[in-house]
TORPATI-120605 format. One record per residue: x, y, z of N, C-alpha, C in turn; residue in three letters; residue number from 1. Coordinates in Angstrom, 1 decimal, always signed. Layout:
# residues N
n_x, n_y, n_z, ca_x, ca_y, ca_z, c_x, c_y, c_z, residu, num
X, Y, Z, X, Y, Z, X, Y, Z, Ala, NUM
...
END
This chain:
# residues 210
n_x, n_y, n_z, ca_x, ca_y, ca_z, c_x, c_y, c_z, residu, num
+103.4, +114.4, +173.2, +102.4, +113.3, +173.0, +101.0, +113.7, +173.5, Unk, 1
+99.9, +113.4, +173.1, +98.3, +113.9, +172.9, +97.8, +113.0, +174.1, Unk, 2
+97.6, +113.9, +175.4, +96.7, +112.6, +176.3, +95.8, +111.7, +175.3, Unk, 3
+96.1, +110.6, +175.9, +94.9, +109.7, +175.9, +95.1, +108.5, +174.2, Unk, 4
+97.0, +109.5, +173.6, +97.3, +108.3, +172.8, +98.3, +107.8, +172.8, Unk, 5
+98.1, +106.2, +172.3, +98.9, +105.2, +172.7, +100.0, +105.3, +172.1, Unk, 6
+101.3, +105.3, +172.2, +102.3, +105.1, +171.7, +103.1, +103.8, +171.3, Unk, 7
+102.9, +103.1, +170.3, +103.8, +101.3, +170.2, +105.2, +101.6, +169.8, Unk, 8
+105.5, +101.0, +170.7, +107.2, +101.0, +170.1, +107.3, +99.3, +169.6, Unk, 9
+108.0, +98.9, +168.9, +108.9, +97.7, +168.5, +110.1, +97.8, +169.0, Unk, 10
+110.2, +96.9, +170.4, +111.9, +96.9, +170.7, +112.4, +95.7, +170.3, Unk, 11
+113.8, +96.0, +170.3, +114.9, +94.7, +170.3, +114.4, +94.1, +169.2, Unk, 12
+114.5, +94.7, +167.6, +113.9, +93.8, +166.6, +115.2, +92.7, +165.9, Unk, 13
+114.8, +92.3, +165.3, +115.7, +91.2, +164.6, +115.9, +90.8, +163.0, Unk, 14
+116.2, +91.5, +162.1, +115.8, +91.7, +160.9, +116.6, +90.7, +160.4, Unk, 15
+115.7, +89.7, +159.5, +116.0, +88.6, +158.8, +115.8, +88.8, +157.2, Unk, 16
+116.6, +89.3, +156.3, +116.3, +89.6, +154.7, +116.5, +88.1, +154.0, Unk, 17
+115.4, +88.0, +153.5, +115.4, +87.2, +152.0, +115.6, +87.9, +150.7, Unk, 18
+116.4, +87.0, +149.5, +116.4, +88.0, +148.4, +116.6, +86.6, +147.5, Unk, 19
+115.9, +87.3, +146.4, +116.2, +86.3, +145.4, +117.3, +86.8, +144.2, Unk, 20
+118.6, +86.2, +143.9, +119.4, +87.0, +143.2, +119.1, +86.8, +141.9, Unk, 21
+119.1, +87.8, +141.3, +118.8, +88.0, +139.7, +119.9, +87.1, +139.3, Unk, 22
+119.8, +86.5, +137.8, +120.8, +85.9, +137.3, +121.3, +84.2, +138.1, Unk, 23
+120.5, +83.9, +138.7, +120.9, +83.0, +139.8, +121.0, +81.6, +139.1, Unk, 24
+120.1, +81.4, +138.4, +119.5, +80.5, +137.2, +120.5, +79.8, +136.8, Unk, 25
+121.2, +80.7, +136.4, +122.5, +80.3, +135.2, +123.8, +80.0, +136.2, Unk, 26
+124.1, +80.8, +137.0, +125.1, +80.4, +137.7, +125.6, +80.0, +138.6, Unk, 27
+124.4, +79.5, +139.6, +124.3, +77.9, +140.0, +124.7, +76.6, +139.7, Unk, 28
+124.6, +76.6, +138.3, +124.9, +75.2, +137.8, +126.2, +75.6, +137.8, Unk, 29
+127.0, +76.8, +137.5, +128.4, +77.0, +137.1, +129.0, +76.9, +138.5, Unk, 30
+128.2, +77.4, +139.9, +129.0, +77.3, +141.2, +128.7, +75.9, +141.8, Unk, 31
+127.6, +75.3, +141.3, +127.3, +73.6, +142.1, +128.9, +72.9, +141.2, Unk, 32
+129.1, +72.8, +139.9, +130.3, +72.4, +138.9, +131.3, +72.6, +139.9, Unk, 33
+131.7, +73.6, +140.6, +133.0, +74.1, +141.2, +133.1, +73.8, +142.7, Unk, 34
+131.9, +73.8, +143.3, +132.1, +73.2, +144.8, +132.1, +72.0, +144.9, Unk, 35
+131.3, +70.8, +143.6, +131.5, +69.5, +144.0, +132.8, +69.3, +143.7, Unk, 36
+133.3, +69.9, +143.0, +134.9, +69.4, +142.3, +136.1, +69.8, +143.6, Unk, 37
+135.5, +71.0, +144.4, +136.4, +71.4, +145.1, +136.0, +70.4, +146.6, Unk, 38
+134.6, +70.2, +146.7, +134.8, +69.0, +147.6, +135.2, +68.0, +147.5, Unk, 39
+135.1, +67.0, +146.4, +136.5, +66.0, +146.2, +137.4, +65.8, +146.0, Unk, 40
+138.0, +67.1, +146.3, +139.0, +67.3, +146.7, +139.7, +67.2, +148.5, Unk, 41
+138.6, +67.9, +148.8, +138.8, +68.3, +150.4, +137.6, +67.3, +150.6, Unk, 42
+138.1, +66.8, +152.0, +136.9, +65.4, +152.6, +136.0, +66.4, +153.8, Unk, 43
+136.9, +67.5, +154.1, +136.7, +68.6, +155.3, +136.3, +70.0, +155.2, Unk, 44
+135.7, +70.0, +153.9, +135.7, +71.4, +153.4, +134.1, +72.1, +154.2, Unk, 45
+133.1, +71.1, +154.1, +132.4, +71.7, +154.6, +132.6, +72.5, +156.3, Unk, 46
+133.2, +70.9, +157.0, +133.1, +71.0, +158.4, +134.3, +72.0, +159.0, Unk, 47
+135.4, +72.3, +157.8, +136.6, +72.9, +158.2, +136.2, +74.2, +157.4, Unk, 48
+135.5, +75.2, +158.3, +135.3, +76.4, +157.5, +136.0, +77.8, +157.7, Unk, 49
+137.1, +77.3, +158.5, +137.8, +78.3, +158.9, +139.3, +78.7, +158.1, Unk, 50
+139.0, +77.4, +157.3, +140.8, +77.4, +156.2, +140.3, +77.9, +155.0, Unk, 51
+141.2, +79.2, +154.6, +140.5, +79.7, +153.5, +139.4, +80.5, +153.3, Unk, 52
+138.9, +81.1, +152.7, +137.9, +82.2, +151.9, +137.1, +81.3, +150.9, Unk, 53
+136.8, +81.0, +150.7, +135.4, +80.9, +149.2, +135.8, +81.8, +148.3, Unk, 54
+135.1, +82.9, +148.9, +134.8, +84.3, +148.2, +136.3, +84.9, +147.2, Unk, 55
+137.3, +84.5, +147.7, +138.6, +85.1, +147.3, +139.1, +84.0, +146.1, Unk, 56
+138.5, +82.9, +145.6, +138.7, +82.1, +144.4, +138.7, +83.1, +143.5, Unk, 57
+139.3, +82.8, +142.4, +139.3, +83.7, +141.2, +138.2, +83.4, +140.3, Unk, 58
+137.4, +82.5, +140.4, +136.8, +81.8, +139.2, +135.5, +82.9, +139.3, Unk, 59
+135.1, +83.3, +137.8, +134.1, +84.0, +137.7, +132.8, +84.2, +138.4, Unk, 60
+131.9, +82.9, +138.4, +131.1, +82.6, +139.0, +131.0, +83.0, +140.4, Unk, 61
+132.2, +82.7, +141.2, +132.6, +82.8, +142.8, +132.4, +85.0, +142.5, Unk, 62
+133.4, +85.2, +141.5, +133.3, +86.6, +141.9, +132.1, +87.5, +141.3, Unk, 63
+130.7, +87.0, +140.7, +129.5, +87.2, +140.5, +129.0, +87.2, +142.3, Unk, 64
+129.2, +86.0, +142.4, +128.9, +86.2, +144.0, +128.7, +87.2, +145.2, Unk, 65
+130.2, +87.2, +145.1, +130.9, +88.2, +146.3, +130.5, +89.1, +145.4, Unk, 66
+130.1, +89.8, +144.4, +129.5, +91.1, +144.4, +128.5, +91.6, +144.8, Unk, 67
+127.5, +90.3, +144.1, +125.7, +90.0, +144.8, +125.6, +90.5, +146.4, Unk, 68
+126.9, +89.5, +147.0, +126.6, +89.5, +148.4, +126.7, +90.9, +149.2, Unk, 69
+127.4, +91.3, +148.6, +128.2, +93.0, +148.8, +127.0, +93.9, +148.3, Unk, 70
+126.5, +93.8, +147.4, +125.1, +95.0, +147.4, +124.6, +93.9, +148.4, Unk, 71
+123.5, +92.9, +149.0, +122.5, +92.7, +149.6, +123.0, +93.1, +151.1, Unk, 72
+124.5, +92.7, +151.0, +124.8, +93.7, +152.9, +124.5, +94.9, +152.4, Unk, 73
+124.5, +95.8, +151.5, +124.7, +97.2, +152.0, +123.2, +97.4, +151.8, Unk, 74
+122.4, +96.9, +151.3, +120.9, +96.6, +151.4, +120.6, +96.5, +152.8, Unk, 75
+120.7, +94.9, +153.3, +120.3, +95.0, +154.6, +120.8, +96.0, +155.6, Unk, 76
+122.0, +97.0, +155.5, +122.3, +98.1, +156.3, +121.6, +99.0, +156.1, Unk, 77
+121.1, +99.4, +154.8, +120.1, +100.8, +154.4, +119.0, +100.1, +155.3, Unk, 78
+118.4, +98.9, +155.0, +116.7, +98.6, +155.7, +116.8, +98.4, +157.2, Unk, 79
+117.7, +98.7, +157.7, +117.5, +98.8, +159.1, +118.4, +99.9, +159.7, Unk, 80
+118.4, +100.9, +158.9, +118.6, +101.9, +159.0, +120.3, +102.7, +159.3, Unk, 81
+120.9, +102.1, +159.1, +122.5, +102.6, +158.8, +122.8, +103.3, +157.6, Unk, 82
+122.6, +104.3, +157.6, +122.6, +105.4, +156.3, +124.4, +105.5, +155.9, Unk, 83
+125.0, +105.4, +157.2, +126.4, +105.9, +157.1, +127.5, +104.6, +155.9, Unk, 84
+128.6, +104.6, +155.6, +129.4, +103.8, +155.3, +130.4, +102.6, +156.0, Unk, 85
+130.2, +101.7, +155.8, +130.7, +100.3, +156.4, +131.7, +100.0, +155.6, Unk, 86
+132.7, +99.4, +156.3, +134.2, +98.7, +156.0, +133.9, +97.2, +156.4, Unk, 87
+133.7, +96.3, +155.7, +133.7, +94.9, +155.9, +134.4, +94.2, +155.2, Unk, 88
+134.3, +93.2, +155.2, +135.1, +91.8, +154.5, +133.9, +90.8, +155.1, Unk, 89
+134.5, +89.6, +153.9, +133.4, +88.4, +153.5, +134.2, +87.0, +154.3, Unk, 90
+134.3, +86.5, +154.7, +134.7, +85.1, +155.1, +133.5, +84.3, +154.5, Unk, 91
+134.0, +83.4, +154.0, +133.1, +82.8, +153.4, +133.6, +81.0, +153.0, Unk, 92
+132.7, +80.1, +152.8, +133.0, +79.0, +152.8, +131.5, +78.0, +152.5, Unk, 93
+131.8, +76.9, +151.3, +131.0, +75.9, +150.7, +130.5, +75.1, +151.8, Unk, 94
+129.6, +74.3, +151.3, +128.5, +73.3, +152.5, +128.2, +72.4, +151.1, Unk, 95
+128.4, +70.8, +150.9, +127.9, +70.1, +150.5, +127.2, +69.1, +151.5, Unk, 96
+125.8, +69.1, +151.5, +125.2, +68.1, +152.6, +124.6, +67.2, +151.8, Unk, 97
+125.1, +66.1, +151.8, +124.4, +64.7, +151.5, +123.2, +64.2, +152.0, Unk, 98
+122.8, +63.3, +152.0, +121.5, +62.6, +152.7, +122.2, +62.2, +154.3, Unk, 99
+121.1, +62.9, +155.1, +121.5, +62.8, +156.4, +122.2, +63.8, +157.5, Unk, 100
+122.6, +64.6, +156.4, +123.4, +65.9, +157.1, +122.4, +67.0, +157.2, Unk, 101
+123.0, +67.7, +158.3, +122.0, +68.8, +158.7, +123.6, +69.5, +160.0, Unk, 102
+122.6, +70.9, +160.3, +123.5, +71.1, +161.2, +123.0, +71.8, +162.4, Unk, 103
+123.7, +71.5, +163.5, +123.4, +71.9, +164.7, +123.1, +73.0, +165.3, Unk, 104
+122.6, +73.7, +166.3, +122.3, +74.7, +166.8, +123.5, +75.5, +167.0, Unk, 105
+123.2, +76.2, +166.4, +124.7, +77.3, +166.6, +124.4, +79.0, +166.4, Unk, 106
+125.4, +79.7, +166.4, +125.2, +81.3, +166.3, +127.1, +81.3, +165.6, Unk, 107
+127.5, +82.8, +165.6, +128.6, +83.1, +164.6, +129.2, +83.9, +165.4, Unk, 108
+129.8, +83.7, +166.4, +130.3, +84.5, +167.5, +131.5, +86.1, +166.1, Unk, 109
+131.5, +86.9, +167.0, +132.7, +88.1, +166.2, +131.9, +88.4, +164.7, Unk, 110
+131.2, +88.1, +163.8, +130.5, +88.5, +163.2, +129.4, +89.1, +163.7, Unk, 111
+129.2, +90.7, +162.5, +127.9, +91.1, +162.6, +127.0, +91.0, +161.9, Unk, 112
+127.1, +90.4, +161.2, +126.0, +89.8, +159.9, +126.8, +87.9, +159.3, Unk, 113
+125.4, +87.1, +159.7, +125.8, +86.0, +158.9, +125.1, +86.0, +158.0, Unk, 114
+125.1, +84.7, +157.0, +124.3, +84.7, +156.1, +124.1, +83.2, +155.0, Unk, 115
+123.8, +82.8, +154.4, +123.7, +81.4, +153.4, +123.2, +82.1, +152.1, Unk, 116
+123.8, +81.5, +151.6, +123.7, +81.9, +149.6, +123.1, +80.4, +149.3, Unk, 117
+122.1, +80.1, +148.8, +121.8, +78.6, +148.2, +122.1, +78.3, +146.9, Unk, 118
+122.7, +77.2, +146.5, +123.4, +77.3, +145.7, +122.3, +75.8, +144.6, Unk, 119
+122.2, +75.1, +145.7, +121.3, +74.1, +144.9, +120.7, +73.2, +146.2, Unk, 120
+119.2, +73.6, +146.8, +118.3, +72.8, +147.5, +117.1, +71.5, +147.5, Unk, 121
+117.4, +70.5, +146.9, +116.7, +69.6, +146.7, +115.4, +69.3, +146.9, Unk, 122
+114.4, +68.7, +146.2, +113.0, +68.7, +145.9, +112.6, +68.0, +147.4, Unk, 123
+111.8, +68.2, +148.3, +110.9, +67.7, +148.9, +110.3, +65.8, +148.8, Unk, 124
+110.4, +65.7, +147.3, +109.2, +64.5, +146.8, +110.6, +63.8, +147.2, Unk, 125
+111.7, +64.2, +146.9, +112.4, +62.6, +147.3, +112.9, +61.9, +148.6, Unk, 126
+112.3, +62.9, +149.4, +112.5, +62.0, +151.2, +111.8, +60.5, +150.9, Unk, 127
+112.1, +59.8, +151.8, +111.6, +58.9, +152.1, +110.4, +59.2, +153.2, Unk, 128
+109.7, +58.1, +153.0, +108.3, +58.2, +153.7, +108.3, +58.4, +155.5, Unk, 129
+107.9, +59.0, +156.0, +107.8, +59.5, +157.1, +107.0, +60.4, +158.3, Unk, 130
+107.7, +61.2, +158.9, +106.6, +62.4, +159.7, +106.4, +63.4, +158.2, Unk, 131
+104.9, +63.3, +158.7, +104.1, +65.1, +157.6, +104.5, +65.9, +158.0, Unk, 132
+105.3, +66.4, +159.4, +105.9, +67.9, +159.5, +107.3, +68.1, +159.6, Unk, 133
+107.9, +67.1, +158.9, +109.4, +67.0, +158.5, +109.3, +68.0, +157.5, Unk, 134
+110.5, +69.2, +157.8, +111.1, +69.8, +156.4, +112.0, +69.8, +156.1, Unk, 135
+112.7, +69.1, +155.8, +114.2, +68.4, +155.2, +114.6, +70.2, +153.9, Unk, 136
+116.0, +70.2, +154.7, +116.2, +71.3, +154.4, +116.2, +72.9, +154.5, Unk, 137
+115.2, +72.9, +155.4, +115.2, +74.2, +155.8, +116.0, +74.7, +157.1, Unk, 138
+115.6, +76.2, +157.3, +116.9, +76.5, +158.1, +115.5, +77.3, +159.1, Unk, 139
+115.8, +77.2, +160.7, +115.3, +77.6, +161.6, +116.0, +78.9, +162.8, Unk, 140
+115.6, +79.6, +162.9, +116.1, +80.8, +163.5, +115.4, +80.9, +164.9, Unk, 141
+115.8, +81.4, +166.0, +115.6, +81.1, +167.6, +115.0, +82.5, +168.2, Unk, 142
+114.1, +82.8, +168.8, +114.2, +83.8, +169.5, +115.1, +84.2, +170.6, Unk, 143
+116.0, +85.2, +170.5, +117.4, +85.6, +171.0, +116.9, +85.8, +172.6, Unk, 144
+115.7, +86.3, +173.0, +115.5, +86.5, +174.5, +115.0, +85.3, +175.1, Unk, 145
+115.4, +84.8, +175.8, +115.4, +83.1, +176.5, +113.8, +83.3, +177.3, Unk, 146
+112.9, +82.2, +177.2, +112.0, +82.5, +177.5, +111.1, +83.5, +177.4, Unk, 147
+110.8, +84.4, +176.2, +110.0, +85.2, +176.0, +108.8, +84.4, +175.7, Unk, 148
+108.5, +83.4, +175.3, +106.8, +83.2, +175.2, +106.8, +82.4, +176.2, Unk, 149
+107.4, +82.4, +177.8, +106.5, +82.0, +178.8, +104.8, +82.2, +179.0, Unk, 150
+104.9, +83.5, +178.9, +103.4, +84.2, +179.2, +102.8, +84.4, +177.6, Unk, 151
+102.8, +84.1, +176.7, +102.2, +84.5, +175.6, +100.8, +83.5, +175.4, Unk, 152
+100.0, +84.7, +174.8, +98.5, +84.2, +174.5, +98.5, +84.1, +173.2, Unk, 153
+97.0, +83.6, +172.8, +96.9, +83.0, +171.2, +96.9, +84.4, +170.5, Unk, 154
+97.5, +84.6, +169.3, +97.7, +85.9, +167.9, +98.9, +86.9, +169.4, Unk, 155
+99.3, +86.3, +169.7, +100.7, +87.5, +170.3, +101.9, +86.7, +169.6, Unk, 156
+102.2, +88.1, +169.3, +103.9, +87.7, +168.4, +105.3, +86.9, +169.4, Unk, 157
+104.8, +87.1, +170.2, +105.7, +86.3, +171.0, +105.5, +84.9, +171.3, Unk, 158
+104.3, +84.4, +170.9, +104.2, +82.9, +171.3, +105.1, +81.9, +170.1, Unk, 159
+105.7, +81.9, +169.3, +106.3, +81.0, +168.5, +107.7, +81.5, +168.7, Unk, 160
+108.8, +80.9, +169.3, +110.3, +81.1, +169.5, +110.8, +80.5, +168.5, Unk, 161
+110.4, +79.8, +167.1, +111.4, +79.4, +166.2, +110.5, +80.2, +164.7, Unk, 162
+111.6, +80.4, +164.0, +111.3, +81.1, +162.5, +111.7, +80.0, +161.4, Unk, 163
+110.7, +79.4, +161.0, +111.4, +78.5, +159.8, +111.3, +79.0, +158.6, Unk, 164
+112.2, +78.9, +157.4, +112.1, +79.0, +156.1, +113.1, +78.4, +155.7, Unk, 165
+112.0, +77.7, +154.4, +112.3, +76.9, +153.5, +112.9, +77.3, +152.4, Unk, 166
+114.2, +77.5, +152.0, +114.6, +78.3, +151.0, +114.3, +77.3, +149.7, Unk, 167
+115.2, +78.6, +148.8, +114.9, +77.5, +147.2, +116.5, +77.9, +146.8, Unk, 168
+116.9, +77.5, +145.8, +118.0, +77.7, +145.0, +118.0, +79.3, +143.9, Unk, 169
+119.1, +80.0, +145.1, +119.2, +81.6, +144.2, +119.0, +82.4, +145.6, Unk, 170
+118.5, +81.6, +146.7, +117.9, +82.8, +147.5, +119.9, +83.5, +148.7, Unk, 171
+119.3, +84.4, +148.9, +120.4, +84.9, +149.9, +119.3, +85.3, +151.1, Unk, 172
+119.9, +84.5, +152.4, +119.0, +85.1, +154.1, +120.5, +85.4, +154.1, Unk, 173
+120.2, +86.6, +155.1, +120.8, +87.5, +156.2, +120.2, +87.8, +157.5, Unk, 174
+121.2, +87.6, +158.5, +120.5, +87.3, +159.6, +121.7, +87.9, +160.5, Unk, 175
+121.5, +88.6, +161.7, +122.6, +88.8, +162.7, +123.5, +87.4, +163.3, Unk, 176
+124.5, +87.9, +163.6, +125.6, +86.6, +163.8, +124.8, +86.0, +164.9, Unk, 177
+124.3, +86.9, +166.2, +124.5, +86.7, +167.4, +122.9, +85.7, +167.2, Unk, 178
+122.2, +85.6, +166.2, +120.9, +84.3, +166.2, +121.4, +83.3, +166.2, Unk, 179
+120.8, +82.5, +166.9, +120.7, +80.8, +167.3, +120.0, +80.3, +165.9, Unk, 180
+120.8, +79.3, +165.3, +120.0, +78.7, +164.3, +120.0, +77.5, +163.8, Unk, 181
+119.5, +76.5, +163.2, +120.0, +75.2, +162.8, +119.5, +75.0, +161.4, Unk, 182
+119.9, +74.0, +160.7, +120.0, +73.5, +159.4, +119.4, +72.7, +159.1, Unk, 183
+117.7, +71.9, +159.2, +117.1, +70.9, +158.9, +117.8, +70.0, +158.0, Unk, 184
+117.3, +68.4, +158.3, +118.5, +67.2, +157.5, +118.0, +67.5, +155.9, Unk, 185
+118.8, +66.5, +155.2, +118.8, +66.7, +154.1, +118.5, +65.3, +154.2, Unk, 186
+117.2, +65.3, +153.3, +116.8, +63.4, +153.0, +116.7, +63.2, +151.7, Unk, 187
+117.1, +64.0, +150.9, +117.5, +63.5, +149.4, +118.5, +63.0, +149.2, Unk, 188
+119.0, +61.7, +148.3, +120.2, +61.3, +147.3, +120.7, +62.1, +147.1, Unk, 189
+120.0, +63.9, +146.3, +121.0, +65.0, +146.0, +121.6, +66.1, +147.0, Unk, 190
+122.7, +66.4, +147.1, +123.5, +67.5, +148.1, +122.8, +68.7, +148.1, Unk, 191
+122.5, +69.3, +149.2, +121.9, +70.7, +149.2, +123.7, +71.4, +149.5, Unk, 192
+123.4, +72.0, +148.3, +124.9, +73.0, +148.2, +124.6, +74.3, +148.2, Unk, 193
+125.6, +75.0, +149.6, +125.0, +76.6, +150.0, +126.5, +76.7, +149.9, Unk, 194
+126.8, +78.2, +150.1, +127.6, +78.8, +150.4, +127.5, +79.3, +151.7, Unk, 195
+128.0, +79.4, +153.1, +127.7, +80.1, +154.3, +128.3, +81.5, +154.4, Unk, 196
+128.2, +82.6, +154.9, +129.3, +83.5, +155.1, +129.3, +84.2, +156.6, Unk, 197
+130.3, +85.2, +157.0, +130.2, +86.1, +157.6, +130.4, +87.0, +157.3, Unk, 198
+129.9, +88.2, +157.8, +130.2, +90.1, +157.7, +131.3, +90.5, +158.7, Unk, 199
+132.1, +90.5, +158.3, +133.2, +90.8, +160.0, +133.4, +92.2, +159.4, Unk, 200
+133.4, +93.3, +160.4, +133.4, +94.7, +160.0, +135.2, +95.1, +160.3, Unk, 201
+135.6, +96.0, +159.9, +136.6, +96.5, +160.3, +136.2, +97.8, +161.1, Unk, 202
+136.3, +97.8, +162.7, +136.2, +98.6, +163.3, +136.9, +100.1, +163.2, Unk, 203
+135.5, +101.0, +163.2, +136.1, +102.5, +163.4, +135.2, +103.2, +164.1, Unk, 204
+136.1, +104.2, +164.7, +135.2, +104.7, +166.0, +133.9, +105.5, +165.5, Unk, 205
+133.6, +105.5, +164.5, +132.4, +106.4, +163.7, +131.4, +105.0, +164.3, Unk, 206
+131.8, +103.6, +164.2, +130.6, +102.5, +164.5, +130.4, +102.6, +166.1, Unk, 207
+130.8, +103.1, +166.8, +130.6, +103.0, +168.2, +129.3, +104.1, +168.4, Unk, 208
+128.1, +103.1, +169.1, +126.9, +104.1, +169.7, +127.1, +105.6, +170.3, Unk, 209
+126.5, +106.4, +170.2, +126.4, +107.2, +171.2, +125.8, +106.9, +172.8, Unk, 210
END
């Protein structure tokens, strides 16, 4: 290193991918058809996400999906630099939220990648009248080091501890399990219908750090 220059590192980063899936258009309306039908069925489907797979349905639409989802992980593994080959599986499971639902601060313990597929996100104009900085529907992400913008000044990246985005219908986020995150309410008549998932890897000693 050259006296007298500065070296920046970025530690402890946190890579959040958005993507918008090609073909999303069309088969949306074919997966919203199949999760409302599979929710009136089940009164628990959203809240009970641990019975069953999503992903492992036979119906075409569902297996367009789990393909999508399978290149954008091995996407987010190339962009943050994992050149090598990964063994995973999808756990995966529907969200119908009506007017009023939202969900609570949480993380995805044993996953290494979580994620939301949007399936159909409701317009904005139909909340009812209220606060101007309500975003009904969006999803908020935490900064993972507890108190890091104690000391932060104005334009330093550390003074805002929450990441909001407002998705649309088609998009795929990916985010590490271990983020704190929550689910803005839903104030439309219509259901914001996502798909949630997890990355659970099948361990092999090639994944173990040096």
């Amino acid at each position: 290193m050259q006296p007298g220059t500065a070296k920046f590192s970025q530690l402890w980063p946190t890579t959040l991918m958005r993507l918008q899936l090609p073909g999303a258009e069309q088969a949306n309306v074919v997966l919203a058809d199949v999760i409302e039908k599979m929710n009136a069925e089940r009164s628990d489907m959203t809240t009970d996400y641990l019975s069953g797979n999503f992903l492992q349905h036979p119906h075409p639409a569902i297996n367009w999906l789990k393909s999508c989802l399978d290149r954008a992980i091995l996407d987010y593994a190339r962009g943050t630099g994992v050149e090598y080959d990964l063994d995973w599986h999808l756990q995966a499971w529907p969200n119908v939220n009506g007017f009023g639902d939202y969900h609570n601060l949480h993380n995805h313990p044993h996953s290494w990648l979580s994620g939301t597929y949007y399936v159909r996100v409701p317009s904005d104009e139909a909340a009812p009248e209220g606060r101007s900085d309500r975003t009904p529907n969006a999803i908020s992400f935490f900064d993972p080091r507890p108190q890091a913008n104690m000391l932060a000044i104005k334009n330093d990246p550390q003074v805002d501890p929450e990441h909001r985005v407002q998705p649309s219908g088609g998009d795929v986020l990916i985010w590490p399990g271990f983020l704190h995150h929550l689910v803005h309410v839903n104030l439309s008549q219509t259901a914001r219908i996502s798909v949630s998932f997890n990355v659970i890897l099948r361990m092999k000693p090639d994944y173990v750090p040096d």
